[in-house]
N, C-alpha and C positions, 0 to 999 in steps of 0.2 A: 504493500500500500504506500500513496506516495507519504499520505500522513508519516508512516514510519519510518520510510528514509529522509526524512527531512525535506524533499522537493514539494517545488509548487501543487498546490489542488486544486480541484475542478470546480471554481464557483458554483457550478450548474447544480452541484451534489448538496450546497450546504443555503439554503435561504435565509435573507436576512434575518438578525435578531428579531427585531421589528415582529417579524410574521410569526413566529415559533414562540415568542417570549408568553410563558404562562400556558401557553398550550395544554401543559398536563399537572393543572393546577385547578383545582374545583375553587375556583374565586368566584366573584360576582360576576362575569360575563357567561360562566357556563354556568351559574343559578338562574341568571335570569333565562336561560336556551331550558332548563329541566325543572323547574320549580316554580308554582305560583306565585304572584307577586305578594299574598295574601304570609304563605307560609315565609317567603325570602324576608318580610317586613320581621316576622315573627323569629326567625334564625339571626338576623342582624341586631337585634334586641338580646338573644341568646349570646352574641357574641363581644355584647359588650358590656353581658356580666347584668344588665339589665333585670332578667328575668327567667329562669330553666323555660327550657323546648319543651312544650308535654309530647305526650307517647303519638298520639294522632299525626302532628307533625313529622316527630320524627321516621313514623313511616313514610309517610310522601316525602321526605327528604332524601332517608337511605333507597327508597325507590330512582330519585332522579340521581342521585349520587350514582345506583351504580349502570343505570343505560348508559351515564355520562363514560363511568371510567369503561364498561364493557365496549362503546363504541371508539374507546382510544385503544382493544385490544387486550384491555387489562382480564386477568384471568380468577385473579385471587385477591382479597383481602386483610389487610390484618392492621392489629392497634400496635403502630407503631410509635414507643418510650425510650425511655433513658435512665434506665436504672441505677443505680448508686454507684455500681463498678465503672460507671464513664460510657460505657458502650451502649449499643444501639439495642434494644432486641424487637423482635416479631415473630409471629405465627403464623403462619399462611393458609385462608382457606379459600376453598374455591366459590367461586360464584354461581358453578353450575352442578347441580348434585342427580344422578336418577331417584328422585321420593315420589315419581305419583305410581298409582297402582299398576300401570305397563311397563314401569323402568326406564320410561323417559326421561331424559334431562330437563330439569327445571331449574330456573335463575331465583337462587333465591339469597335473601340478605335484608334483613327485616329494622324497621326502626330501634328496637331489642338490640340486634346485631349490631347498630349502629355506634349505640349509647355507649353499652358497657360489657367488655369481655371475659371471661375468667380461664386468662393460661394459667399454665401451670409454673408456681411460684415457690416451688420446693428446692432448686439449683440454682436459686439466684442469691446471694448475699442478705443475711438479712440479722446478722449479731445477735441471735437468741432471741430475737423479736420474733419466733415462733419454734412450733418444735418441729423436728424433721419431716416429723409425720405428717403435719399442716403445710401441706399443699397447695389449697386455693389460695387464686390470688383476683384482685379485678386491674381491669385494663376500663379506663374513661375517658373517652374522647371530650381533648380539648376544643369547645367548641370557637374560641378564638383565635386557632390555628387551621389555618386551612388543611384538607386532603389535596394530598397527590399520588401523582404514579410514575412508578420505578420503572423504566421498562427494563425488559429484556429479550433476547435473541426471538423467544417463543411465543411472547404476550407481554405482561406487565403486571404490579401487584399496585392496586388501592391503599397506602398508606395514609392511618386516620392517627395523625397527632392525639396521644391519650397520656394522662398522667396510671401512674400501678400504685396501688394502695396494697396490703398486707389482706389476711382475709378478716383481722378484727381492725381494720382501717388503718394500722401504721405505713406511712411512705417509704416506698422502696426505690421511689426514683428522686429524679434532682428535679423534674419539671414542680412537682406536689410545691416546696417551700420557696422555689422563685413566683410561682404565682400568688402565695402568699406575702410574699415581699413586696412584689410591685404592688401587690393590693394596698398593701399596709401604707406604702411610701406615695400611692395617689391618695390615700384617708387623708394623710395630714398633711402636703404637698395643697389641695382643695380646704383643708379646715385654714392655713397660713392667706391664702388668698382671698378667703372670705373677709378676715380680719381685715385684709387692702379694700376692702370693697369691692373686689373683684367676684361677683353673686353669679353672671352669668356663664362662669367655665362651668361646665355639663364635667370634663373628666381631664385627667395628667395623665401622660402617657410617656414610660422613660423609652426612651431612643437609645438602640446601641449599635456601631460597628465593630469590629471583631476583625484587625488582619489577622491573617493566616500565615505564617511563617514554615518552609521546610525543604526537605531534601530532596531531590531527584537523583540517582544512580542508575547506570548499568542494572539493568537485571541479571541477565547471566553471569556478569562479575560479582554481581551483588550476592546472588546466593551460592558463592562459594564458599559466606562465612555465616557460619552458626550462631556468631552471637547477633547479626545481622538477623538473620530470617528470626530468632527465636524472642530475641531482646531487642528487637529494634535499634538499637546502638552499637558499637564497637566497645569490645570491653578489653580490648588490646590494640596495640597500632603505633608504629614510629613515626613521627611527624614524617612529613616530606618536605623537601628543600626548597616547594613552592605552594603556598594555602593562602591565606588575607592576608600576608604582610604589606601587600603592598594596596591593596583597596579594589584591585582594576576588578573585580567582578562586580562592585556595587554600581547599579542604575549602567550597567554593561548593554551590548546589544543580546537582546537572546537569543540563542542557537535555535535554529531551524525544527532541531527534535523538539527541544523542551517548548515551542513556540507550539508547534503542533499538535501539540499534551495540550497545552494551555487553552488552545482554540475551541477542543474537542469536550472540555470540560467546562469551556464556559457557556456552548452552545445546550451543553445537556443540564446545566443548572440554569438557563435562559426559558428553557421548557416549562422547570416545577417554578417560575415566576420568582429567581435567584439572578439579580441582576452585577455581576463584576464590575465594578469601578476603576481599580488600578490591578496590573501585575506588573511586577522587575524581578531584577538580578538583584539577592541581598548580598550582604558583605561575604560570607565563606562562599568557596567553591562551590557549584552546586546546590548553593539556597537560594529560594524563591521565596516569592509572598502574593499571598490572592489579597485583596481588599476589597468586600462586598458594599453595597450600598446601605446607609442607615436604615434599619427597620424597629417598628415596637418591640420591645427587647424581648418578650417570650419570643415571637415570630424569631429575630434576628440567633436567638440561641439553637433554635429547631435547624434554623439555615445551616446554620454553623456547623451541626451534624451529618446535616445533608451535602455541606458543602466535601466533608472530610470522606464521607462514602464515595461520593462520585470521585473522589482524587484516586482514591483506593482501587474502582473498578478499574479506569483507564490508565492508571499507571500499567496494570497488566495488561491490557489490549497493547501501551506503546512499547511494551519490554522494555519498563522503568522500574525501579525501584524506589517506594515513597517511603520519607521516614516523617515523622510529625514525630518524634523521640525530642527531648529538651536541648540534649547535649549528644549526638551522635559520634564526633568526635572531638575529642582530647584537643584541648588549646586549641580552639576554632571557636567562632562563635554559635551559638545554641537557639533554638527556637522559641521565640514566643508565640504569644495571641493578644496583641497590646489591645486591650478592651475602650472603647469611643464611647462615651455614653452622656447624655444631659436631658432635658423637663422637654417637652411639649405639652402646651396648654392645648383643647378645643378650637379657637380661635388660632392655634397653629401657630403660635408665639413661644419661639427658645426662652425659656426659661433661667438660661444660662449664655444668654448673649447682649453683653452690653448695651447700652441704648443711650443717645443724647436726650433724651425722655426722664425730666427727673422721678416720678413715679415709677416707670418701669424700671430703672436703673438701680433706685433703694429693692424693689423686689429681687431683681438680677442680686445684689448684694447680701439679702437676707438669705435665699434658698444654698447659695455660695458659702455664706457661713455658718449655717446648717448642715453641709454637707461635710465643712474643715472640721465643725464641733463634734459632729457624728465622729467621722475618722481618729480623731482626735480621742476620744475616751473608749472606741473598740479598736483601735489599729490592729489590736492581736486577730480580732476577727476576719480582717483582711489576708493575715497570715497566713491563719488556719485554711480558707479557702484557696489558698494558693501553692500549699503544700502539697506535694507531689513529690513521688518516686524521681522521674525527672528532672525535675526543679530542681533537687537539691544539688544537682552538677551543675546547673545552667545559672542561676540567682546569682550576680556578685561577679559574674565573669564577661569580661568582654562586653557586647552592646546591652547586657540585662543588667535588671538597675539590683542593689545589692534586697535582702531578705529586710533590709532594716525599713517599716512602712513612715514615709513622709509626704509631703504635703510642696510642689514647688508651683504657686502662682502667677510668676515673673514681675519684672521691673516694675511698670505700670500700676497692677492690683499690691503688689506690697507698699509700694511706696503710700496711694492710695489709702490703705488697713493700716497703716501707719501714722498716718493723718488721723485717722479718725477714731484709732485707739490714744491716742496723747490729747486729742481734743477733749476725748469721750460724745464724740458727735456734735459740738456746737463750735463753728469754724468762724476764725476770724472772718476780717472782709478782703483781706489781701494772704490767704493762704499758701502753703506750698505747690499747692499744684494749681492747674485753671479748673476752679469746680461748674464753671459751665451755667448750667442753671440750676438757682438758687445757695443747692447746699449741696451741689454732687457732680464730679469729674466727669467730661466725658472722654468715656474710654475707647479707646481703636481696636479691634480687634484683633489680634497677632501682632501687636506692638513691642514685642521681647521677644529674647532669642528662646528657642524649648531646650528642655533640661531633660537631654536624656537618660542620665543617672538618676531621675527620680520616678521612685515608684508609680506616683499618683501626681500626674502636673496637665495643671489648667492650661489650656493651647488654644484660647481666645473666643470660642463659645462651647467649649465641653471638657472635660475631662476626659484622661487618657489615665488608664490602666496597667500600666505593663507588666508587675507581677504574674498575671498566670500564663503558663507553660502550653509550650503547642500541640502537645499531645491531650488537653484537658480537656472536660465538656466545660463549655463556656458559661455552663446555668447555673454552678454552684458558685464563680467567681461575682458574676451579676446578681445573684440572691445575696451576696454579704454587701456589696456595695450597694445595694437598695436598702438593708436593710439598716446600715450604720445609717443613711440619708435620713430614713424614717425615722429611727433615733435625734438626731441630730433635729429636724423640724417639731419633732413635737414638745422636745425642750421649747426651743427660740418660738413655737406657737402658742404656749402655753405662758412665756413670761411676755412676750407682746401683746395676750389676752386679758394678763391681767394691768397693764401700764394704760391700755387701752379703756379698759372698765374701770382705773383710775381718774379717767377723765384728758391723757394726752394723745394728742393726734398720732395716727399711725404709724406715720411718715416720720416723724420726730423719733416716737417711739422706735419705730424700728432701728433706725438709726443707733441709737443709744444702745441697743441690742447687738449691734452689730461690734459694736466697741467694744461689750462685756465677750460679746463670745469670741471672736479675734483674739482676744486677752488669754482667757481663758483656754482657749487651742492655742494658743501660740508655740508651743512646746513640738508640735509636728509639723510648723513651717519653717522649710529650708530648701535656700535658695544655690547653694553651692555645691561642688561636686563631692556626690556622695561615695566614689570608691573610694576618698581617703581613710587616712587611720584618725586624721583631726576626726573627721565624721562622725567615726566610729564610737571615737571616745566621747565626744561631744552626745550624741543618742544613747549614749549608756548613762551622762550625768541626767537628761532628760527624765531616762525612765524607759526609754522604747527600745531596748534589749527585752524581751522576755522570754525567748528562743535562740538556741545558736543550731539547731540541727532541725530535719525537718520533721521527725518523729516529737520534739519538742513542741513544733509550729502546729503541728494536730493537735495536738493536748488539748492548744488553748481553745479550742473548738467549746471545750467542755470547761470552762475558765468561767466560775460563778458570776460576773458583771455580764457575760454573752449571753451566758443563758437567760438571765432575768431580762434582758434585753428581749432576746429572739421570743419570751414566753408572753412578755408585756405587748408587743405587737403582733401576738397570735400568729408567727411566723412558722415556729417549731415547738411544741412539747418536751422537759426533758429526756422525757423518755426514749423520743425520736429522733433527739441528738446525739442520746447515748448511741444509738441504732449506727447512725452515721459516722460518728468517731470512730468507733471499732470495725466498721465496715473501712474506713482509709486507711487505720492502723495495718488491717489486717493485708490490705491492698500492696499497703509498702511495703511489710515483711515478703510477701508475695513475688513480689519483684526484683528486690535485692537478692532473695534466695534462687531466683533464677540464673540472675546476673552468676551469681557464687558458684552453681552448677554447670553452669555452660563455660566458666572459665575453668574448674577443671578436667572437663571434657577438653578443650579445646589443648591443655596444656597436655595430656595424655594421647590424643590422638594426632596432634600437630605438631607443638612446637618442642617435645623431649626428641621426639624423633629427629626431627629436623636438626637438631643441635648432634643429635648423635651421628646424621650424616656427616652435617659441616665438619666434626670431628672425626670422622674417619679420612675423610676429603683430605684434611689437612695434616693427617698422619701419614695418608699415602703420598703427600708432596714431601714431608718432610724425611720419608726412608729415600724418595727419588734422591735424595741428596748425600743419600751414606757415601764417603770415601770421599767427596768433589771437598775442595774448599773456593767454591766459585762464588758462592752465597754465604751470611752469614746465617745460620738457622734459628737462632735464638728468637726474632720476631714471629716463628711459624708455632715454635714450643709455646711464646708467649699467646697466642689464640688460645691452640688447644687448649692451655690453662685456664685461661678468661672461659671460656666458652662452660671447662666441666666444672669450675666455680659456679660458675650461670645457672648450670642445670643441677647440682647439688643443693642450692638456693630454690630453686622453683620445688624442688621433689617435696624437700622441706618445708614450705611452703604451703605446697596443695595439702601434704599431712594435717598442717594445721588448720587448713580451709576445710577437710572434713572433719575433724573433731567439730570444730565450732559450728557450721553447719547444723550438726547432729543433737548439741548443746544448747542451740537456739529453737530446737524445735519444741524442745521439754518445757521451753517458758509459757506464761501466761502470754498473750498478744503486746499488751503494753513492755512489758520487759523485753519480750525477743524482740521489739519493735527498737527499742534505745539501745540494746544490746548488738544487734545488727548495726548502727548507726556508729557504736564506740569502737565495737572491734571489727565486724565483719567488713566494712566498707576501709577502712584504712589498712587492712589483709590483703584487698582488692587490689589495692593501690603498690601497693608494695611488690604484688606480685607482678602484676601490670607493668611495671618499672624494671625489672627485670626480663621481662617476657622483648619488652622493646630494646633493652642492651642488645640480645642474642638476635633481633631481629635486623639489627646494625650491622653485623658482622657475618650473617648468613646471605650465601647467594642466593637469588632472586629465584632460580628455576628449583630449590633445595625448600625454601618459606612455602608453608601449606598454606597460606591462606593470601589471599590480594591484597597488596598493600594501601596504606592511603592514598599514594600517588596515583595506582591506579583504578581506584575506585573515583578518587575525585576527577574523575575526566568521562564527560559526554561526548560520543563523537557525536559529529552534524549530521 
C-alpha cells in the first residue's frame, strides 16, 4: 500500500474531512434522520442532566439508535467504560439473534438494552469491594456522551458511553466520580455567579484538551524486544551517540511513514466526530503529539480513549510500533498528556479569559483564585491523581515539570495578585499597573512567557496541566482538578455570601476576597524554574513535599483533608476511595513486578549469553596471538576481565532480583507497594547499568536485542 511505503495517495480513495467528519457518531444530525422531534426534545433534556429518559422513550431511541448504527454496517453492540485499571472494556453483542419461532433472525436491542447492562464484573479490579463470588456488575449509558461505531474489516460495533457500578453500586470505573466532579464544580461555579448577578446562566461547562504525546517505532525491530512488547518500555539500552541532544527532531518535517499513520488516524477519528487540531515532531527521536480540539471535558476524556484505541489499531495496519509508556527510554524525554482545561458559561463566555470588562474581569479573577485556593490546600490530590507506574521515571526529567504540585500565573496576573494583595483591594489613583477601568487591569492575553517547568501554569485563558503521564486515562487526572476547583469556589462562595448579606457590593467584595485568598494560597505560587534544588528546598520550607516516591503520591489519595473534601462534595465515599487506592497500589506493584520479571528473563536469555560469546570471541583472538609479539595483549585480557566482572555482577544480581521479587509478594499491597519503590526499583537500576556497560563492548551482530540506535530510526 502506498500508505505504507511512505509514497503519495490517491485523493480519489480518501474524501474530505468535511464529508466523513461524525459520520459514525449518533449526534444530532442522525437523531434528527431516526428519532422524533418529540423524543430528541426529550433525550437533549436527558443529556443535560435535566431530567432521566423514561422507558417509552428509551425504546424508540434504542430502536432508531440501532437502524442508525445497523445501516452504517455495525453488527454488534456493547457498553463501552473505563474501569479503574485505565483501560477500555466491552462486551459485544449482536444485533441480530434467531428468537422467533422458525429460527429466523430478528434485530433486536430494546430500550432495557439501551439503559443498562450487566457484564460480568468478577475479573475486573475491585479491592474487596466485593467477594469473588459476586459477579454482577451494571454497565449505564452515559446519556451525555454520544454513541459511536468502531468499524471493522466485517461490520462494526455500536459503542454506548456507560459508566460500571459494583453490583451493590460501588464504582468500578473512572467515568462514575469525574461526572461527579464536574457536577459538583458546575453546583458552585453557578451558586459564585448568582452572587454577581449573573441569574440567567442555565449551566458551566469545564472544557478540556488533552495533547497526546508518544512513540512510533519499527514494528518488526520493535518486537524483537521483550521488554518492548510486554512492558511497553525499554528496561535496558545504551544511549546512542545520537537522540535530543541536539533539538532537530522538534516541530521537524515529518517523514512520509509516520505522516501516513497520522492521516489514517485522523481520518478515522474524523468519523466518531474526533476533530485533530495540531500534530508534530516532539523533542526525542521518534515522538509525536496529537492535539485534539477543546470539548466538554466528560466528552473530551471519552475522546481521549478513543483517541489512544485508534493509534493502537493503525499503528498495526502501518507496521508501527506505538508506545504511550511515560518514559520508554533512558535519558530521552518521556511522554505526557498536558491537560487544557477552563469554565464555559451558557452564554459561551470563558470563564477564565480576561476581559477589559471591569465586571467580567473581577469574575475572571475570583473563579482564578478559586481555583489557586483549591490547589492550594489539596495539591496532594493532584498528586495522587497523577501517580502512575510511569510517571515515576518521566516527572522531574527532561520537558516534565518535577512531582513537586505549583501554581505558575506569569508576569502580568502576579504582578496584578500583587497589587491587590498589598492593597487588600482598595487601589490608589495612580497604581502600579494601568487598572483600566475603575479598579481592574486590563489584561492581554498571552502577555508572558509559559513556564514549562511548572506543573499547573495559567497560559492566558486556561490552565494547562502537565503532571499526568501519556499512558493515563485522562478522567481520573480531570476529576481531581475539578474537584480541588469545587473546593476552592465554595470556600470564596461562601465568604462572598456572607460580605455580601453584610450589606457590600459584590464587586468590592469580591475583590477583597480575592486579596484574602491570593494570600492565603500564596505558598503554591511560583514563578521560577522548578528543576532546581533552590526549588526544591524552597517547596519543602512551604510544606508541599509530602511524597518523594510514587507509591507515597497514592497514599495521599487516602490523606484525611481529601477525603473530607471529595465526601463534602459528594464526589466519592470513603469507602470508594478506599476501593480506588488499592486498586492503583495494586496497579503499581503490578507493573514494576513485570518490569523485574522481564529483566530477568531478558538477562538469562540474552544478554549472559551474549557476554559469554563476546568472551569466547575475544579469547579466541587473544590464543591467535600465542608466540607473535606483534601486539600487545594485555588490552584483549583486559575485556575479557571487564566483561566476566560484568557478568559475575549481573548473575549476582538477578539472584537478588528473585529473592526480592518473591519477598514482595508475601507483603500486604501497601508494603510490597513502598517496598518495591525502596528496593526493587533501584535493583533495577543497578542492574540496568551494568547490562548497558557489557552492551558497550559487545559486537553489534553478538547483542540479542536492537539497540537504541536502531530502534530510534523510521525509514520513509
Amino acid at each position: 500500500m502506498a500508505a505504507l511505503s511512505g509514497g503519495t495517495t490517491d485523493e480519489r480513495q480518501y474524501p474530505p474531512v468535511r464529508e466523513i467528519f461524525g459520520s459514525l457518531l449518533f449526534d444530532r444530525r442522525a437523531m434528527r434522520e431516526h428519532l422524533p422531534k418529540k423524543v430528541i426534545t426529550n433525550l437533549e433534556e436527558a443529556m443535560l442532566g435535566r431530567r432521566p429518559l423514561d422507558a417509552a422513550d428509551a425504546d424508540i431511541v434504542a430502536m432508531g439508535m440501532r437502524n442508525w448504527a445497523i445501516s452504517k454496517g455495525a453488527t454488534h453492540w456493547t457498553h463501552w467504560f473505563n474501569p479503574i485499571n485505565e483501560n477500555t472494556a466491552e462486551k459485544h453483542q449482536a444485533f441480530t439473534l434467531p428468537v422467533d419461532g422458525d429460527g429466523a433472525p430478528l434485530e433486536v436491542f430494546s430500550g432495557k438494552d439501551l439503559m443498562q447492562g450487566e457484564p460480568d464484573a468478577s475479573s475486573f479490579p475491585s479491592a474487596g469491594a466485593r467477594s469473588t463470588f459476586e459477579a454482577r456488575g451494571y454497565s449505564v449509558w452515559d446519556t451525555s456522551s454520544s454513541a459511536f461505531i468502531v468499524k471493522s474489516p466485517k461490520g462494526g460495533t455500536l459503542c454506548i458511553p456507560s459508566v460500571f457500578l459494583a453490583y451493590d453500586g460501588t464504582p468500578l470505573d473512572l467515568k462514575t466520580g469525574l461526572l461527579r466532579a464536574l457536577d459538583a464544580l458546575e453546583t458552585h461555579s453557578l451558586k459564585l455567579l448568582r452572587v454577581f448577578g449573573q441569574r440567567g446562566v442555565r449551566y458551566v461547562r469545564m472544557t478540556v484538551g488533552s495533547e497526546q504525546e508518544y512513540f512510533l517505532l519499527d514494528r518488526p525491530r520493535a518486537q524483537k524486544r521483550p521488554d518492548i512488547r510486554f512492558c511497553g518500555k525499554t528496561i535496558i539500552g545504551a544511549p546512542p551517540a545520537k537522540h535530543q541532544k541536539l533539538d532537530h527532531h522538534y516541530f521537524g518535517a515529518i517523514s512520509p511513514r509516520v505522516l501516513a499513520y497520522m492521516e489514517d488516524v485522523e481520518r478515522d477519528l474524523a468519523r466518531i466526530g474526533i476533530a485533530i487540531a495540531t500534530r508534530h515532531n516532539e523533542v526525542a527521536r521518534c515522538q509525536f503529539e496529537f492535539a485534539p480540539l477543546f470539548a466538554e471535558a466528560n466528552i473530551a476524556c471519552d475522546q481521549n480513549l478513543m483517541i489512544m484505541e485508534t493509534m493502537r489499531k493503525l499503528a498495526r495496519k502501518h507496521e508501527l510500533r506505538l508506545l504511550f509508556h511515560e518514559k520508554p527510554f533512558a535519558d530521552m524525554n518521556g511522554s505526557g498528556k498536558h491537560v487544557n482545561f477552563s469554565l464555559v458559561d451558557s452564554e459561551g463566555r470563558n470563564l477564565l479569559k480576561p476581559s477589559t470588562n471591569q465586571r467580567k474581569n473581577i469574575i475572571f479573577l475570583t473563579f482564578l483564585a478559586s481555583f489557586v485556593l483549591g490547589v492550594s490546600k489539596h495539591f496532594t490530590l493532584l498528586q495522587a491523581v497523577t501517580a502512575t507506574p510511569g510517571n515515576m521515571y518521566r516527572l522531574g526529567g527532561h520537558e516534565a515539570p518535577p512531582s513537586i504540585i505549583s501554581v505558575y500565573l506569569g508576569e502580568a496576573l502576579t504582578k496584578m495578585i500583587k497589587e491587590i494583595r498589598t492593597s487588600g483591594g482598595e487601589f490608589s489613583k495612580k497604581p502600579n499597573f494601568d487598572l483600566g477601568l475603575a479598579k481592574l487591569a486590563s489584561i492581554t492575553a498571552y502577555d508572558s512567557d509559559r513556564n514549562r517547568t511548572s506543573p499547573v501554569a495559567f497560559t492566558g485563558d486556561k490552565f494547562e496541566f502537565r503532571a499526568p503521564g501519556g499512558s493515563a486515562a485522562v478522567a481520573f487526572p480531570v476529576a481531581g482538578v475539578a474537584a480541588v476547583w469545587a473546593a476552592g469556589l465554595k470556600t470564596v462562595t461562601e465568604a462572598l455570601e456572607k460580605k455580601v448579606t453584610a450589606g457590600k457590593e459584590p464587586l468590592d467584595a469580591a475583590l477583597e476576597i480575592v486579596a484574602d485568598t491570593m494570600t492565603e494560597a500564596g505558598k503554591i505560587l511560583f514563578e521560577g524554574d522548578s528543576y532546581t534544588e533552590e526549588w526544591k528546598a524552597e517547596a519543602a520550607k512551604r510544606g508541599l513535599i509530602r511524597s518523594k516516591t510514587t507509591s507515597e503520591a497514592i497514599d495521599l489519595l487516602v490523606e484525611r483533608d481529601n477525603v473530607a473534601m471529595l465526601e463534602d462534595l459528594k464526589i466519592y465515599q470513603k469507602r470508594e476511595i478506599d476501593v480506588i487506592h488499592e486498586i492503583r497500589l495494586e496497579s503499581f506493584c503490578t507493573a514494576i513486578e513485570v518490569e523485574m520479571a522481564m529483566l530477568h528473563d531478558m538477562l538469562f536469555e540474552g544478554v549472559l549469553p551474549a557476554i559469554s560469546k563476546q568472551m569466547i570471541l575475544e579469547k579466541s583472538a587473544l590464543d591467535s596471538l600465542e608466540g607473535t609479539d606483534l601486539t600487545d595483549s594485555a588490552p584483549l585480557r583486559g575485556v575479557i576481565v571487564k566483561l566476566g566482572a560484568i557478568k559475575a555482577e549481573l548473575i549476582k544480581g538477578a539472584d537478588v532480583l528473585v529473592e526480592a521479587k518473591a519477598r514482595f509478594e508475601n507483603l500486604q499491597t501497601g508494603e510490597r507497594a513502598h517496598a518495591i519503590e525502596k528496593e526493587g526499583v533501584p535493583l533495577m537500576r543497578s542492574i540496568r547499568k551494568k547490562c548497558d556497560e557489557a552492551e558497550a563492548l559487545i559486537s553489534a551482530d553478538i547483542w540479542p536485542y536492537p539497540s537504541y540506535r536502531n530502534l530510534l530510526s523510521l525509514s520513509a
